[in-house]
Biopython code that builds the backbone (N, CA, C, O; Angstrom):
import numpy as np
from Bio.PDB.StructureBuilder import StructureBuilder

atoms = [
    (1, "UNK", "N", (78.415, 21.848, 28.898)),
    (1, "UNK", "CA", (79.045, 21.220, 27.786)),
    (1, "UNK", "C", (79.093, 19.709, 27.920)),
    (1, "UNK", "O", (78.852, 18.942, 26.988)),
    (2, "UNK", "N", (79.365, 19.406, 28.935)),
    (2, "UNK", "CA", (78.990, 17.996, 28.947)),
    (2, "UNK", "C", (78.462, 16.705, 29.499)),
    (2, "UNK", "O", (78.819, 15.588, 29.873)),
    (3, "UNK", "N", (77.000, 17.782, 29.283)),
    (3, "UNK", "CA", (75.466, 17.737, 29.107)),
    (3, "UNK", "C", (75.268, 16.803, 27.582)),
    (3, "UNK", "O", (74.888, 15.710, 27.162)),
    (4, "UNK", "N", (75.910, 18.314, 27.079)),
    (4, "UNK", "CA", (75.680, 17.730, 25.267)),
    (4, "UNK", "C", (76.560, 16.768, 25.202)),
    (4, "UNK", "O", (76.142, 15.649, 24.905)),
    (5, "UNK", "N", (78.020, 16.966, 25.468)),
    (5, "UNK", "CA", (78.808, 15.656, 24.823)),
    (5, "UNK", "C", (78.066, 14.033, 25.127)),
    (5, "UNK", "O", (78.228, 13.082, 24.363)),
    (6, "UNK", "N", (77.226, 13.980, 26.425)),
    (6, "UNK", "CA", (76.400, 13.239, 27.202)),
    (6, "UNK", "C", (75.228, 12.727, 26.149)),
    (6, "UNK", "O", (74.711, 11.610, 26.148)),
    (7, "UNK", "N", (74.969, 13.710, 25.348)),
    (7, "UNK", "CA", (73.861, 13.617, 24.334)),
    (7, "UNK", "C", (74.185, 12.409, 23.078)),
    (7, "UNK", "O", (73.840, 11.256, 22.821)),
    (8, "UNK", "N", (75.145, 13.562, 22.452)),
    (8, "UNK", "CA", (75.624, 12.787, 21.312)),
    (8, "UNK", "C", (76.376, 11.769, 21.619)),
    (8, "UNK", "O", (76.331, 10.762, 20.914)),
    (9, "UNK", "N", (77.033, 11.824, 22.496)),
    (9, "UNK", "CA", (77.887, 10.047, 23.014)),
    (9, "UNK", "C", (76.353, 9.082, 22.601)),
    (9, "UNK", "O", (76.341, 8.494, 21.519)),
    (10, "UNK", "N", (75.119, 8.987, 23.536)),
    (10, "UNK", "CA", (74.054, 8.165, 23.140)),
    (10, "UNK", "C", (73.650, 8.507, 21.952)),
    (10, "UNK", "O", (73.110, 7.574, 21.359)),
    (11, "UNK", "N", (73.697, 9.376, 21.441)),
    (11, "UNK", "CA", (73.001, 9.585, 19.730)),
    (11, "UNK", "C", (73.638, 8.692, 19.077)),
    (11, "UNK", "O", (73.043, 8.026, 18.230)),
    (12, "UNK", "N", (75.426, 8.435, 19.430)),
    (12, "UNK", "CA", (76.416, 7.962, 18.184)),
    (12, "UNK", "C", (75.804, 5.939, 18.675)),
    (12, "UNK", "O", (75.778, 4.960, 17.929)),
    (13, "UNK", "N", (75.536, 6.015, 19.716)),
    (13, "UNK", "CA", (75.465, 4.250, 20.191)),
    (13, "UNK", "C", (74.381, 4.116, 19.594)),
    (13, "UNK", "O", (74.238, 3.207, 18.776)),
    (14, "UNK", "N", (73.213, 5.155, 19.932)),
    (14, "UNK", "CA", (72.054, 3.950, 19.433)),
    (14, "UNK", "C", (72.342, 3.814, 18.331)),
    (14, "UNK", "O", (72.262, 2.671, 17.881)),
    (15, "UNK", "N", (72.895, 5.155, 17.245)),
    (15, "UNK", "CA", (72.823, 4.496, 15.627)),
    (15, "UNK", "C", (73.982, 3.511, 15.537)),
    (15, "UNK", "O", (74.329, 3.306, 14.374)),
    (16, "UNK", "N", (74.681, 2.836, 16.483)),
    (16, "UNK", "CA", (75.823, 1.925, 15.974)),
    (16, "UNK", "C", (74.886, 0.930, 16.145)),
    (16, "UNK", "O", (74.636, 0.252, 15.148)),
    (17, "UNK", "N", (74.039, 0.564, 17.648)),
    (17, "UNK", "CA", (73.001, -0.698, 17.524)),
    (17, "UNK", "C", (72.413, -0.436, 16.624)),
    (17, "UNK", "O", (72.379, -1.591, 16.200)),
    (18, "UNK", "N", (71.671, 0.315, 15.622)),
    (18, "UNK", "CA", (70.618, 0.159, 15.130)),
    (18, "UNK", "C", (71.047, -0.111, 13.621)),
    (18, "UNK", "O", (70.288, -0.301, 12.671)),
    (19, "UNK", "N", (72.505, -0.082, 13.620)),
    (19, "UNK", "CA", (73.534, -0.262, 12.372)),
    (19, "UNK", "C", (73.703, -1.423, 12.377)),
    (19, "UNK", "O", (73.594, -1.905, 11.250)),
    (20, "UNK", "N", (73.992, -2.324, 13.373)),
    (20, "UNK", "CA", (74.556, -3.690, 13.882)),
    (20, "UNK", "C", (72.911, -4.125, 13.899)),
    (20, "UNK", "O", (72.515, -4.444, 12.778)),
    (21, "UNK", "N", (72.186, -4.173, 14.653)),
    (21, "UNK", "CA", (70.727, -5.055, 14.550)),
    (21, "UNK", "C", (70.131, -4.854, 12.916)),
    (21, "UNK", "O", (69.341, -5.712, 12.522)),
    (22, "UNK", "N", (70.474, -3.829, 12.063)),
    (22, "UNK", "CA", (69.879, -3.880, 10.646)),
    (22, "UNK", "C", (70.621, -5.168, 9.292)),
    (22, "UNK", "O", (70.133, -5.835, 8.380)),
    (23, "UNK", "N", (72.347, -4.915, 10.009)),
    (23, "UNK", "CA", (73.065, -5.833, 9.462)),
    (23, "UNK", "C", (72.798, -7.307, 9.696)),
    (23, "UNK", "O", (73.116, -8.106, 8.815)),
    (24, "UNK", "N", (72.220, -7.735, 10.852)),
    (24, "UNK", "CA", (72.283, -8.595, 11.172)),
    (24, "UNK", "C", (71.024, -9.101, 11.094)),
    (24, "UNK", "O", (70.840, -10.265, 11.448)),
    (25, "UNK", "N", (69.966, -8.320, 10.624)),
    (25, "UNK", "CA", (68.245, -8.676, 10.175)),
    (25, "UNK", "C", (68.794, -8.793, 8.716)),
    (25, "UNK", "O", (68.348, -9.761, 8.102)),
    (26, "UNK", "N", (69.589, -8.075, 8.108)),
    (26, "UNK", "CA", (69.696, -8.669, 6.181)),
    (26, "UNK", "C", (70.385, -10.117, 6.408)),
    (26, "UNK", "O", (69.924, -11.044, 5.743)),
    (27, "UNK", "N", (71.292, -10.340, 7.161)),
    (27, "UNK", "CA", (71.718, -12.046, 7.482)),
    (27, "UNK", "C", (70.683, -12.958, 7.680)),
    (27, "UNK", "O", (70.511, -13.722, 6.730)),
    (28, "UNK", "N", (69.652, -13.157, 9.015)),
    (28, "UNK", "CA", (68.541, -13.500, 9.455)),
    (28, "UNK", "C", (67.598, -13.455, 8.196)),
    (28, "UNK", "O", (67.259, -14.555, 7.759)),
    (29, "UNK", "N", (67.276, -12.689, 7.756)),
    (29, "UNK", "CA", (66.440, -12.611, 6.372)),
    (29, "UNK", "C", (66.926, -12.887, 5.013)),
    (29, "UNK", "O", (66.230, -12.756, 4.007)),
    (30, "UNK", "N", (68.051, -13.244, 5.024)),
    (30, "UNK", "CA", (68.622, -13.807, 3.505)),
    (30, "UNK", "C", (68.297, -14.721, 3.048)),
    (30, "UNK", "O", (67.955, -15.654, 3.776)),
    (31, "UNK", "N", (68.259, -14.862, 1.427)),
    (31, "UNK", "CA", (67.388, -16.224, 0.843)),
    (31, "UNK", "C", (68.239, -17.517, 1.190)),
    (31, "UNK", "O", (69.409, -17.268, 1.484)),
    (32, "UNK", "N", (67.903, -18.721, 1.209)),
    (32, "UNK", "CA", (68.239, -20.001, 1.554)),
    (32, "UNK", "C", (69.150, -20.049, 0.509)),
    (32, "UNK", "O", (68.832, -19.826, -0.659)),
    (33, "UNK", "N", (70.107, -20.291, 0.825)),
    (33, "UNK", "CA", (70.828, -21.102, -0.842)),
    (33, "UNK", "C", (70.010, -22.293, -2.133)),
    (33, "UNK", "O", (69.801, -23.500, -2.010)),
    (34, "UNK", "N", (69.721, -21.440, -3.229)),
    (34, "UNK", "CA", (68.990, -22.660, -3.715)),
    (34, "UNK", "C", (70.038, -23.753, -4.081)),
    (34, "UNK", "O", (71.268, -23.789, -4.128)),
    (35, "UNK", "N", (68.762, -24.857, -4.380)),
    (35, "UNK", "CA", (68.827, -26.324, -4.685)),
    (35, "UNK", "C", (69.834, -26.437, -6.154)),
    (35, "UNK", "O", (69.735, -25.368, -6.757)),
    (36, "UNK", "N", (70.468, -27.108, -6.656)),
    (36, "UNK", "CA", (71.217, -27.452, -8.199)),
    (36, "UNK", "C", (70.425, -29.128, -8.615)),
    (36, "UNK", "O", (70.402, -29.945, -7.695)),
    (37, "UNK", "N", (70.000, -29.421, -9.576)),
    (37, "UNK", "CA", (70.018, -30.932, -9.750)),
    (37, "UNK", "C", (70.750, -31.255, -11.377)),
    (37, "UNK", "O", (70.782, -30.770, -12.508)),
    (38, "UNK", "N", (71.226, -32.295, -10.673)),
    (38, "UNK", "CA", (71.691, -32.757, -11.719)),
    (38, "UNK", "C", (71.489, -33.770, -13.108)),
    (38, "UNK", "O", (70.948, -33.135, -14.013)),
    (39, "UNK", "N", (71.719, -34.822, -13.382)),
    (39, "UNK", "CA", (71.408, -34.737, -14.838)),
    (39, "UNK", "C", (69.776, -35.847, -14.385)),
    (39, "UNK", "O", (69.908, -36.533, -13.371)),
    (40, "UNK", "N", (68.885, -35.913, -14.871)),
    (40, "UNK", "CA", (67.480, -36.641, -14.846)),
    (40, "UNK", "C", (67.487, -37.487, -15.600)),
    (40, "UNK", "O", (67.582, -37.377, -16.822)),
    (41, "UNK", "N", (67.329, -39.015, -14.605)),
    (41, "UNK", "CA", (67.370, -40.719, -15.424)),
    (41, "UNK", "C", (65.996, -41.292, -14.717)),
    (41, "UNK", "O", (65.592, -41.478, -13.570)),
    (42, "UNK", "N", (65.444, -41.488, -16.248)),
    (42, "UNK", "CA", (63.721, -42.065, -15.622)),
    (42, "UNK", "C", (62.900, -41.214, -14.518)),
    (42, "UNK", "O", (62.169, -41.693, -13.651)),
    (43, "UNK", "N", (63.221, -39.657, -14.770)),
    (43, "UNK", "CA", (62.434, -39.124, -13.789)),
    (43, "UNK", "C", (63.256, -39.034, -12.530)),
    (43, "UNK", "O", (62.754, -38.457, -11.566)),
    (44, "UNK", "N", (64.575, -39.589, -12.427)),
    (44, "UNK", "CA", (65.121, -39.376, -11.462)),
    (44, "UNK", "C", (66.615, -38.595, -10.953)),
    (44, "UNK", "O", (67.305, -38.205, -11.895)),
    (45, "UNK", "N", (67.102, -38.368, -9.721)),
    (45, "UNK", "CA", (68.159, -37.078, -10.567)),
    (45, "UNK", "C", (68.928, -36.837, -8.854)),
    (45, "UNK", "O", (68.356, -37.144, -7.809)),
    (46, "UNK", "N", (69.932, -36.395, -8.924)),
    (46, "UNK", "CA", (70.783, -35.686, -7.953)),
    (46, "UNK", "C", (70.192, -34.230, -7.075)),
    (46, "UNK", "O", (70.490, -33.102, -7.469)),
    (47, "UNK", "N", (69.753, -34.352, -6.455)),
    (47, "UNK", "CA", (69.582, -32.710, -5.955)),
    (47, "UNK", "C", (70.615, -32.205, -4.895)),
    (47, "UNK", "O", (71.045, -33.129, -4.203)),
    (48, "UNK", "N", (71.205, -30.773, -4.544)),
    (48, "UNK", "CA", (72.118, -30.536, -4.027)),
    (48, "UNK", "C", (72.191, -29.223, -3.943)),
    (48, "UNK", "O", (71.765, -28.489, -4.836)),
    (49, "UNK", "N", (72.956, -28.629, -2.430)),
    (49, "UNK", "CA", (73.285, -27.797, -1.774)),
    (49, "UNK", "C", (74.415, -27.662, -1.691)),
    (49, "UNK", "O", (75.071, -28.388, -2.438)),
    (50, "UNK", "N", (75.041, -26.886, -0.953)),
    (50, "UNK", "CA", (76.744, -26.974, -0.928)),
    (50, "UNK", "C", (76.925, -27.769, -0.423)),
    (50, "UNK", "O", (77.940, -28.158, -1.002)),
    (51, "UNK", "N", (76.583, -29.035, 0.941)),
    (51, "UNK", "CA", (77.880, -29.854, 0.891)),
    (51, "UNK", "C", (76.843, -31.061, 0.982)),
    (51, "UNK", "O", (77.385, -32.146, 1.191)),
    (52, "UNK", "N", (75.440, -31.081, 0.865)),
    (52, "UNK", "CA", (73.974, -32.055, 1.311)),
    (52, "UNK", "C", (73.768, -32.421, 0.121)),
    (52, "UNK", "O", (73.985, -31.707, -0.858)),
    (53, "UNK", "N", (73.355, -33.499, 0.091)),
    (53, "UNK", "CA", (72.632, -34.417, -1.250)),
    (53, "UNK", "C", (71.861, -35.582, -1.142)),
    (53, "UNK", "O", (72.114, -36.433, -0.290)),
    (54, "UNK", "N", (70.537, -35.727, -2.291)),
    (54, "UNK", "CA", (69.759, -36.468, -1.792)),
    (54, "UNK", "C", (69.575, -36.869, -3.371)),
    (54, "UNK", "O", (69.690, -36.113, -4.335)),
    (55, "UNK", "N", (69.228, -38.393, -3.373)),
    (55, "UNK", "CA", (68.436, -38.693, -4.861)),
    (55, "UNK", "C", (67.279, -38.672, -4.967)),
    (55, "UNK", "O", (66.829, -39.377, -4.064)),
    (56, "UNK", "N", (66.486, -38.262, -5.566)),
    (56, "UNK", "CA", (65.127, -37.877, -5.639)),
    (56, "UNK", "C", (64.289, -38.470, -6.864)),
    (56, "UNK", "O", (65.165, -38.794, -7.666)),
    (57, "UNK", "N", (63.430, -38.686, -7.253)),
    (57, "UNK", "CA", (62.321, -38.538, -8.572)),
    (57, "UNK", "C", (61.126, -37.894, -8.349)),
    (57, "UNK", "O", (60.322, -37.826, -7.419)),
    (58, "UNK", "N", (61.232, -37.440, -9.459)),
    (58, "UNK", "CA", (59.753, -36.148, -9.797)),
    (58, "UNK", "C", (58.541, -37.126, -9.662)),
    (58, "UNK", "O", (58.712, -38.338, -9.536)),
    (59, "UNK", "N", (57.627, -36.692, -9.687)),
    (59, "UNK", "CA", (56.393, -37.072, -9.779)),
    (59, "UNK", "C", (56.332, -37.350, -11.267)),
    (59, "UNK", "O", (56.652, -36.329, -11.875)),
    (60, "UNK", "N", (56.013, -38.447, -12.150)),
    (60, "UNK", "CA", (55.360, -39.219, -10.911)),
    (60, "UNK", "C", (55.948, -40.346, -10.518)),
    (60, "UNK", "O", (55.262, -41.323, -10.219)),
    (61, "UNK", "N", (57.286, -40.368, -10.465)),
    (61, "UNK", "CA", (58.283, -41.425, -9.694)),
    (61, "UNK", "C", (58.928, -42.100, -11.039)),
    (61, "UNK", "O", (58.610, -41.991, -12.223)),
    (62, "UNK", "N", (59.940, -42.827, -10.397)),
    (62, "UNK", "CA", (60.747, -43.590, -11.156)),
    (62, "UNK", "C", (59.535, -44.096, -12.325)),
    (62, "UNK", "O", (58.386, -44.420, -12.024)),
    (63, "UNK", "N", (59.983, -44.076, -13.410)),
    (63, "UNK", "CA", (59.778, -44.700, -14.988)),
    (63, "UNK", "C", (59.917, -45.857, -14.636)),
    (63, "UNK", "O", (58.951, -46.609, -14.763)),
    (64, "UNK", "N", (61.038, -46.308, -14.137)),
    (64, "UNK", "CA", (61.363, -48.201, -14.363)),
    (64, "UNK", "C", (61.748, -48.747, -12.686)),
    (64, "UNK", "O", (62.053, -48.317, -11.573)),
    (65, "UNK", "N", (61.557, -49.640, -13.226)),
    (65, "UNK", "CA", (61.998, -50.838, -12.200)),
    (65, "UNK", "C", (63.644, -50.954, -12.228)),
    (65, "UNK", "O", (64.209, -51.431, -13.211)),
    (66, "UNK", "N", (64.262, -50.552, -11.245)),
    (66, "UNK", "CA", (65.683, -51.293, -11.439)),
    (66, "UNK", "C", (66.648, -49.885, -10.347)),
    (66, "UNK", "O", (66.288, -48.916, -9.679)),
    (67, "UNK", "N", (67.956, -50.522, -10.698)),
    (67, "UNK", "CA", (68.750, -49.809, -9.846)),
    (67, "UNK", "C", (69.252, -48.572, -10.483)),
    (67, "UNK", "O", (69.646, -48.436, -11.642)),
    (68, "UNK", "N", (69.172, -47.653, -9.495)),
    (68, "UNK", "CA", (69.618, -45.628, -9.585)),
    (68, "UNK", "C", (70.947, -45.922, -9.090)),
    (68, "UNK", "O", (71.193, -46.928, -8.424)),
    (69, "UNK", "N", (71.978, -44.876, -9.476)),
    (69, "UNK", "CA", (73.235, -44.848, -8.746)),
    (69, "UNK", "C", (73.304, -43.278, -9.051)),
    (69, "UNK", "O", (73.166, -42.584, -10.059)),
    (70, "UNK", "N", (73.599, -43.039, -7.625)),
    (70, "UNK", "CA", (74.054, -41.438, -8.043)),
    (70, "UNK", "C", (75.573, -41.260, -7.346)),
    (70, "UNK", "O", (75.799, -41.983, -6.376)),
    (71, "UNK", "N", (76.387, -40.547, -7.687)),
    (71, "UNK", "CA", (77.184, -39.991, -7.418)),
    (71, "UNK", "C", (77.430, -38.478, -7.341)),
    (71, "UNK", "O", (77.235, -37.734, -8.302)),
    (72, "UNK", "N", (77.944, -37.996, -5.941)),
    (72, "UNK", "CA", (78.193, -36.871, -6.037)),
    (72, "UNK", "C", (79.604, -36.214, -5.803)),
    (72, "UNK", "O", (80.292, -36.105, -4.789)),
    (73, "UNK", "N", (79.801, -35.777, -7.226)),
    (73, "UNK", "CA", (81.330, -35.407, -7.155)),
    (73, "UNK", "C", (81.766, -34.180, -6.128)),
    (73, "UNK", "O", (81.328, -33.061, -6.394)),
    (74, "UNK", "N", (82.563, -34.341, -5.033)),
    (74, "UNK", "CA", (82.961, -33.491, -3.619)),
    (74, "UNK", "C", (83.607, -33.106, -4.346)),
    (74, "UNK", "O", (83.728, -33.628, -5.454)),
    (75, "UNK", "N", (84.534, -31.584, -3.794)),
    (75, "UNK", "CA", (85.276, -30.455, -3.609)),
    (75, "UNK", "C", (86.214, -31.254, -3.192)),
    (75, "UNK", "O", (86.201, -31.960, -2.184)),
    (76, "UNK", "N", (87.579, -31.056, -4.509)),
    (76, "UNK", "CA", (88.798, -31.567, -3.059)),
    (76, "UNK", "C", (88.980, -30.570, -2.573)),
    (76, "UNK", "O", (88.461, -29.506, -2.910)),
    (77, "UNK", "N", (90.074, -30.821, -1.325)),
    (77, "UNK", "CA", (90.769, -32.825, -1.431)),
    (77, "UNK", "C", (90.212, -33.613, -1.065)),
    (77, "UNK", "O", (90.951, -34.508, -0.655)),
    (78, "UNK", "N", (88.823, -33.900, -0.927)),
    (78, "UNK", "CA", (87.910, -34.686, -0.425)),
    (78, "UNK", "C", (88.362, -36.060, -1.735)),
    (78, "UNK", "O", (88.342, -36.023, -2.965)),
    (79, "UNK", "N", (88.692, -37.029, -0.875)),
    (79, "UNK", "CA", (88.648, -38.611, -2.168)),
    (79, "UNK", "C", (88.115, -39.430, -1.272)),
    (79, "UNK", "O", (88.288, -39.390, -0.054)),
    (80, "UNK", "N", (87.473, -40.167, -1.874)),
    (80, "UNK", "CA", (86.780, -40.139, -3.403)),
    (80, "UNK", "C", (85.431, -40.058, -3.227)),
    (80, "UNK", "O", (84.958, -40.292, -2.115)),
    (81, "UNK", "N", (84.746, -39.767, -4.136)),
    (81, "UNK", "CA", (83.297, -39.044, -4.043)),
    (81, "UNK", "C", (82.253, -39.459, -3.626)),
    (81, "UNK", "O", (82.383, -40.680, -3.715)),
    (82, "UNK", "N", (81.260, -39.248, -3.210)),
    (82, "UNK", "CA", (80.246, -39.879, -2.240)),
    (82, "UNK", "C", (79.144, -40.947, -3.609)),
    (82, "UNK", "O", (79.116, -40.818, -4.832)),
    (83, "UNK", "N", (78.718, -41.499, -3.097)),
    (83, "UNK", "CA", (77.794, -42.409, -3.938)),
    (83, "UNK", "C", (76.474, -43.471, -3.235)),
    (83, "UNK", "O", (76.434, -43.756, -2.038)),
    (84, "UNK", "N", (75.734, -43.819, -3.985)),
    (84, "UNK", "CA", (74.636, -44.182, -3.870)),
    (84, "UNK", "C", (73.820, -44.992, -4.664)),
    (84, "UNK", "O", (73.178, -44.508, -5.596)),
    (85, "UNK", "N", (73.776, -46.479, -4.309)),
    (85, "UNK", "CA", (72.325, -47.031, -5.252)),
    (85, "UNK", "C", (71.004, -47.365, -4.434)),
    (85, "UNK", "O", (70.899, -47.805, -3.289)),
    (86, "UNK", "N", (70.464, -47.177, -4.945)),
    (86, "UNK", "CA", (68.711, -47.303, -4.540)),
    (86, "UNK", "C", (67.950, -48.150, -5.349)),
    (86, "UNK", "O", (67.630, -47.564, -6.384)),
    (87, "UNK", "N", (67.530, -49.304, -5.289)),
    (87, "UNK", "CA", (66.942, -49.940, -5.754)),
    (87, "UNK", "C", (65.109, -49.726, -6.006)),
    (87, "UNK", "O", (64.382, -50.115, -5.091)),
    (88, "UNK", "N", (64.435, -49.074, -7.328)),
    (88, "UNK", "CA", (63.630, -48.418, -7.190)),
    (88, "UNK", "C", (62.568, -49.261, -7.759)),
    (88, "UNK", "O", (62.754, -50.026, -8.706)),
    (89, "UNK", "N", (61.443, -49.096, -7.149)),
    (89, "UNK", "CA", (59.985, -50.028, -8.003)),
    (89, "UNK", "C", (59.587, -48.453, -9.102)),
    (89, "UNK", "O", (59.823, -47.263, -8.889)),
    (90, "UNK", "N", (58.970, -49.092, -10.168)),
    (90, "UNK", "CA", (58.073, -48.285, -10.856)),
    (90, "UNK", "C", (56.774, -47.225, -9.980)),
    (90, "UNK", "O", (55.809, -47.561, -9.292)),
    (91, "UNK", "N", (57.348, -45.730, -10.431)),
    (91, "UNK", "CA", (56.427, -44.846, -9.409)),
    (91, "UNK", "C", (56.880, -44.375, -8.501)),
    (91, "UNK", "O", (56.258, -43.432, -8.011)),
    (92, "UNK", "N", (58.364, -44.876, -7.762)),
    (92, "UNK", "CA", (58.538, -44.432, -6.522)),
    (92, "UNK", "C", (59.225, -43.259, -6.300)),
    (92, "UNK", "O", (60.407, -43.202, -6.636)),
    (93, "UNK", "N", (58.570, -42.123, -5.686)),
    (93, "UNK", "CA", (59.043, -41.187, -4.748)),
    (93, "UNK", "C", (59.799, -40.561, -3.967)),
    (93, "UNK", "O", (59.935, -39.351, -3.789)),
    (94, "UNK", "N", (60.635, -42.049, -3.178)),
    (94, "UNK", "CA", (61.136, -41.949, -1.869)),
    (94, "UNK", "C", (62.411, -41.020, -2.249)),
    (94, "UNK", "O", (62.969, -41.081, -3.345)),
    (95, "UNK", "N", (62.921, -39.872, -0.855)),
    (95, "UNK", "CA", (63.898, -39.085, -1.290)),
    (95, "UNK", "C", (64.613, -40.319, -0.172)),
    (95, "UNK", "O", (64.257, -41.127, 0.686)),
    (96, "UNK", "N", (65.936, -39.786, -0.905)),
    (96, "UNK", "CA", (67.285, -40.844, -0.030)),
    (96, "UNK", "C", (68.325, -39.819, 0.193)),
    (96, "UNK", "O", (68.558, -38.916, -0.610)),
    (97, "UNK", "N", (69.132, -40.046, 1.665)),
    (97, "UNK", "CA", (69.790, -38.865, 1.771)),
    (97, "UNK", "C", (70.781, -39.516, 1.479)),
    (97, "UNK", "O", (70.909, -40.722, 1.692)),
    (98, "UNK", "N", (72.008, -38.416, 0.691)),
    (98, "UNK", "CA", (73.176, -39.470, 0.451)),
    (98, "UNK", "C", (74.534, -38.693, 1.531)),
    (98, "UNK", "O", (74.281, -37.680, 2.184)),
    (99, "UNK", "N", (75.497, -39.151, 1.554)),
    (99, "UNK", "CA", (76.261, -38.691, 2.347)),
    (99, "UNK", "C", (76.887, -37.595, 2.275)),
    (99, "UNK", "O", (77.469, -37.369, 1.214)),
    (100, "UNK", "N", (76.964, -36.551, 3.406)),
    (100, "UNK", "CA", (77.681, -35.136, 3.046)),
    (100, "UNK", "C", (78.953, -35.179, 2.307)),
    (100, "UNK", "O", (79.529, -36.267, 2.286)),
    (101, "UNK", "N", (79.535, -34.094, 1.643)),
    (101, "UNK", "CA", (80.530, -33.995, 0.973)),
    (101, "UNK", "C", (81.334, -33.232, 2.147)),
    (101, "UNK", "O", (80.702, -32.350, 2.727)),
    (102, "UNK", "N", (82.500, -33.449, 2.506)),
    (102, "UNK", "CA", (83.170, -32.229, 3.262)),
    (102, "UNK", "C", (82.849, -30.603, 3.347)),
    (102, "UNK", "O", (82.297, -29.808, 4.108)),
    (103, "UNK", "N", (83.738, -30.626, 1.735)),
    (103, "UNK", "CA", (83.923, -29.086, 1.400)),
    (103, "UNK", "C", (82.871, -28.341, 0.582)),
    (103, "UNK", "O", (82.656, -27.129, 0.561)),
    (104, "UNK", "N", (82.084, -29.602, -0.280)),
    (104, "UNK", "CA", (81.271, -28.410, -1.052)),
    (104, "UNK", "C", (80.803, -29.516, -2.434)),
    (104, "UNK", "O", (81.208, -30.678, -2.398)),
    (105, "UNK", "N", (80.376, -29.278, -3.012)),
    (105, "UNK", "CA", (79.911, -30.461, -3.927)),
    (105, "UNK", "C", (79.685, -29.643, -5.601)),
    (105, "UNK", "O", (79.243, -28.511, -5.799)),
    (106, "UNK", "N", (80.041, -30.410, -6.383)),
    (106, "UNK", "CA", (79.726, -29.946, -7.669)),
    (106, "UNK", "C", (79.025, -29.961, -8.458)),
    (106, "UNK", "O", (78.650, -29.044, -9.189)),
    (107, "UNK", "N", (78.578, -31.625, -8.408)),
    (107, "UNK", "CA", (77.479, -32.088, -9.407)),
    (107, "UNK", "C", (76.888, -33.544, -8.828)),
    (107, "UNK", "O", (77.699, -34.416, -8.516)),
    (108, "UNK", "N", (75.541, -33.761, -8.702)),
    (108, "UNK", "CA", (75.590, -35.337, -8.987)),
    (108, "UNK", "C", (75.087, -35.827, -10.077)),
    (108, "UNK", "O", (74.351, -35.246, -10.874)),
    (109, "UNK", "N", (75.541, -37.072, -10.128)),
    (109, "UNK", "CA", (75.525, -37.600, -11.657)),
    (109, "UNK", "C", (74.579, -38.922, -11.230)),
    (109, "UNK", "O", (74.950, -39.656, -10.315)),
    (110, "UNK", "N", (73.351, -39.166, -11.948)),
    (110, "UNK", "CA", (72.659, -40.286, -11.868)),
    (110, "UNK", "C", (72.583, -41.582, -13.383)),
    (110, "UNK", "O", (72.365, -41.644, -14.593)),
    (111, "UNK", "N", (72.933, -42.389, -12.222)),
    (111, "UNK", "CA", (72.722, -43.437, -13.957)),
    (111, "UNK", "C", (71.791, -44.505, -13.579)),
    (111, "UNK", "O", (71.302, -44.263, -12.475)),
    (112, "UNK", "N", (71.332, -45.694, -14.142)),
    (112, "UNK", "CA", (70.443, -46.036, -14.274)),
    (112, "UNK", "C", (70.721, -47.678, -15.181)),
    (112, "UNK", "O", (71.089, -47.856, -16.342)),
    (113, "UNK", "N", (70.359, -48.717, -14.068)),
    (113, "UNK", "CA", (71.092, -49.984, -14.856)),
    (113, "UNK", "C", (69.945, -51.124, -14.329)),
    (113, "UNK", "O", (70.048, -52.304, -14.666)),
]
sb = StructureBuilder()
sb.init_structure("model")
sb.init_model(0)
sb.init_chain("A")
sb.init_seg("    ")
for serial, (resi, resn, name, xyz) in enumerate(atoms, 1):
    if name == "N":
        sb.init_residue(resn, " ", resi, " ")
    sb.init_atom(name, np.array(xyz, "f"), 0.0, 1.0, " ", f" {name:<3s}", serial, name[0])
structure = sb.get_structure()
């Protein structure tokens, strides 16, 4: 008799590892959190994750010559909200990282002067 109890004791473990290593391959394999962007000035715009943000322009780059400001409104109680100008030539590309938000981020807002 406990031979068998000997049995099923290992029958019940491996299926708990093989319960625990399956849970933990759907974690390991879960999609990335996508990207949000926010509002688009001359091709250019806020992009954002939960608490990461960068100002960006599409291809094929900034429309104009002149200064981007983005802001990205944080999660309070985070004060006051992270921000950013970039002074851009006509065409340009360059991503800019802007500063993390603490808790989590909502929107960034780009303007254009």
């Amino acid at each position: 008799m406990s031979e068998r109890k000997s049995v099923a004791h290992k029958i019940a473990q491996a299926g708990v590892v093989v319960a625990l290593a399956g849970a933990a391959g759907v974690v390991l394999v879960g999609p990335a959190s996508a990207a949000s962007t926010g509002n688009k000035v001359h091709n250019c715009y806020g992009i954002y994750f939960t608490r990461d943000w960068n100002q960006d322009c599409a291809s094929p780059g900034a429309a104009y010559e002149g200064y981007y400001k983005s802001t990205a409104d944080c999660t309070a109680p985070q004060i006051p909200d992270k921000s950013m100008t970039k002074y851009r030539f006509k065409g340009d590309t360059t991503s800019h990282d802007g500063s993390d938000c603490q808790y989590g981020i909502h929107s960034v807002n780009t303007v254009f002067w």
